[in-house]
C-alpha positions as CSV (number, residue, x, y, z in Angstrom):
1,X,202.4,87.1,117.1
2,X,204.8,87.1,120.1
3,X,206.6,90.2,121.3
4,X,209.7,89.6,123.9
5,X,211.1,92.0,125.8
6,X,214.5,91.6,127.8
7,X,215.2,92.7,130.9
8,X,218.1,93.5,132.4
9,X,218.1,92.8,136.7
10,X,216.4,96.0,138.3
11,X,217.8,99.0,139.0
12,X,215.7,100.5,141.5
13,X,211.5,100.3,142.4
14,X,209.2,102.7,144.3
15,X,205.8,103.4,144.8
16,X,203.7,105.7,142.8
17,X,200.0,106.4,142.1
18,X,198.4,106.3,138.8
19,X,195.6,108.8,138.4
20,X,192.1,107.7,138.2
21,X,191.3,108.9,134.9
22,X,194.6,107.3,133.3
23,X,194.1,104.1,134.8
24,X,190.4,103.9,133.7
25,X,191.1,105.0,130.2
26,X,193.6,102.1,130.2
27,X,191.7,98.8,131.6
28,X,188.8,100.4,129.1
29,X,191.5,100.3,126.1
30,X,192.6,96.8,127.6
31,X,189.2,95.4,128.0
32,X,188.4,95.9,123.8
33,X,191.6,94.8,123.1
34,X,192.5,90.8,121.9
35,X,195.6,90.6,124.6
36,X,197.5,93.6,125.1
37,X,197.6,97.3,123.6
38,X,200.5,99.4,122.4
39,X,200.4,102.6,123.1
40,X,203.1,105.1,121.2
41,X,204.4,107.6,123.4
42,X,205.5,109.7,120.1
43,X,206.9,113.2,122.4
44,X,209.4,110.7,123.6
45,X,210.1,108.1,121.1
46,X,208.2,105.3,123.5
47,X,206.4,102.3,123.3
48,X,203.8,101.2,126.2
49,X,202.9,97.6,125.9
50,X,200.0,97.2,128.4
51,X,198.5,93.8,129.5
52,X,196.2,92.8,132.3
53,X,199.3,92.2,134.5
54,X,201.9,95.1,134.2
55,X,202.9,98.5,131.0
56,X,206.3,98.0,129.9
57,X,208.5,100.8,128.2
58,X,210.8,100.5,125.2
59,X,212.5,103.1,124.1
60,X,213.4,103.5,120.3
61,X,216.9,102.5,121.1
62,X,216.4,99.4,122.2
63,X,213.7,98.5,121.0
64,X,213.1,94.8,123.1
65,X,214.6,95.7,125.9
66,X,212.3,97.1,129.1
67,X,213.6,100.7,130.2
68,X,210.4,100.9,132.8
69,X,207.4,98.7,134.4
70,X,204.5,99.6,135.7
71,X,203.3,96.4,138.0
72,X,201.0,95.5,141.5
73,X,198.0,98.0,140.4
74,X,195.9,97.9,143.6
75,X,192.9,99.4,142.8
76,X,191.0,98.0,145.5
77,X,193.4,99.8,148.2
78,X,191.4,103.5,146.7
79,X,188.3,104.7,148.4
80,X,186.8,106.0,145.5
81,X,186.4,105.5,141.8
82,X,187.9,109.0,141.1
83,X,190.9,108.0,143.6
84,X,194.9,107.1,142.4
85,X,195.4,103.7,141.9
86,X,198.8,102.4,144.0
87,X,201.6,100.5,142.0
88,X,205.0,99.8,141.4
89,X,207.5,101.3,139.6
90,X,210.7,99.0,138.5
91,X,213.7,100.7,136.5
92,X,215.9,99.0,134.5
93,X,218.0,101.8,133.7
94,X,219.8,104.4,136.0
95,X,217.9,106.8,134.4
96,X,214.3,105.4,135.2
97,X,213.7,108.3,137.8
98,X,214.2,110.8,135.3
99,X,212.2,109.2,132.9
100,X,209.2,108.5,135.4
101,X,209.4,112.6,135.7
102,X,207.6,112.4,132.1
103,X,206.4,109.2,131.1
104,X,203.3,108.9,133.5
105,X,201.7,112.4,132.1
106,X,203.0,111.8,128.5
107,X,201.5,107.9,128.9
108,X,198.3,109.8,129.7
109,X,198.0,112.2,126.9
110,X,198.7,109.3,124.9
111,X,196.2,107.4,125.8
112,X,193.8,109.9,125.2
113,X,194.8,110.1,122.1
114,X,194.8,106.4,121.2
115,X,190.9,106.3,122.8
116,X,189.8,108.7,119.9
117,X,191.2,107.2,117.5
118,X,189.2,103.7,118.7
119,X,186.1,102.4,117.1
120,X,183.0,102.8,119.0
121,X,182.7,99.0,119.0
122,X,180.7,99.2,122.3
123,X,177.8,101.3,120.5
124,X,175.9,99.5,118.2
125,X,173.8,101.5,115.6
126,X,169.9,101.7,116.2
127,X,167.4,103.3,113.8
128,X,165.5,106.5,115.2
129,X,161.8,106.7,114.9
130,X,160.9,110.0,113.9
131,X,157.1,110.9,114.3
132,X,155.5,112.7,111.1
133,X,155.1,116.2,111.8
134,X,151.7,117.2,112.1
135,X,150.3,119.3,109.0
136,X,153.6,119.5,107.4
137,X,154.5,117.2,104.0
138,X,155.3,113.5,104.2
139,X,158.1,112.6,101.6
């Protein structure tokens, strides 16, 4: 399947810093994931596409067209594991900034969300051995 999203030339870019525990949560969605995941932002009618390069917003509106990106993570650049994670922001839309005010926590609680609902793939079953009690039945 192919997915486009348009973009119109940028509006405006900054630096920002991803929490730790959001950008964790993501490269471990990412990593059991075939090539990108898509994370619904439901509280505001968004759609995170997230691939090993960059997260790209659509809104509802329009719905292949890029309202945010999220690019240049540079988690080497923290001292820590538990550290923010540098990147870029680009908007495509004058009203990016006021967007960014609620997307990165709302991005977060939906990732959270996706995570539970994700197999445990990574935890194959095993059989416990459970010693016979001593003096009690054996059924």
């Amino acid at each position: 399947m192919e997915i486009r999203v348009e973009r119109d030339a940028p509006w405006m870019s900054e630096s920002r810093q991803l929490p730790a525990a959001t950008y964790n949560r993501m490269r471990t969605l990412l990593r059991k994931a075939p090539g990108a995941v898509f994370v619904p932002i439901r509280s505001m009618q968004f759609l995170a596409i997230v691939d090993t390069e960059e997260i790209v917003f659509v809104d509802h509106l329009r719905k292949n067209w890029a309202a945010v990106a999220w690019r240049d993570f540079r988690p080497g650049q923290r001292s820590a594991l538990d550290a923010a994670v540098p990147y870029q922001a680009i908007y495509y839309r004058e009203d990016g900034p006021t967007l960014m005010r609620r997307l990165q926590a709302e991005f977060a609680s939906a990732l959270t969300a996706l995570a539970a609902k994700a197999p445990a793939g990574d935890h194959p079953a095993r059989v416990l051995d459970f010693p016979p009690r001593k003096g009690g039945a054996t059924y």
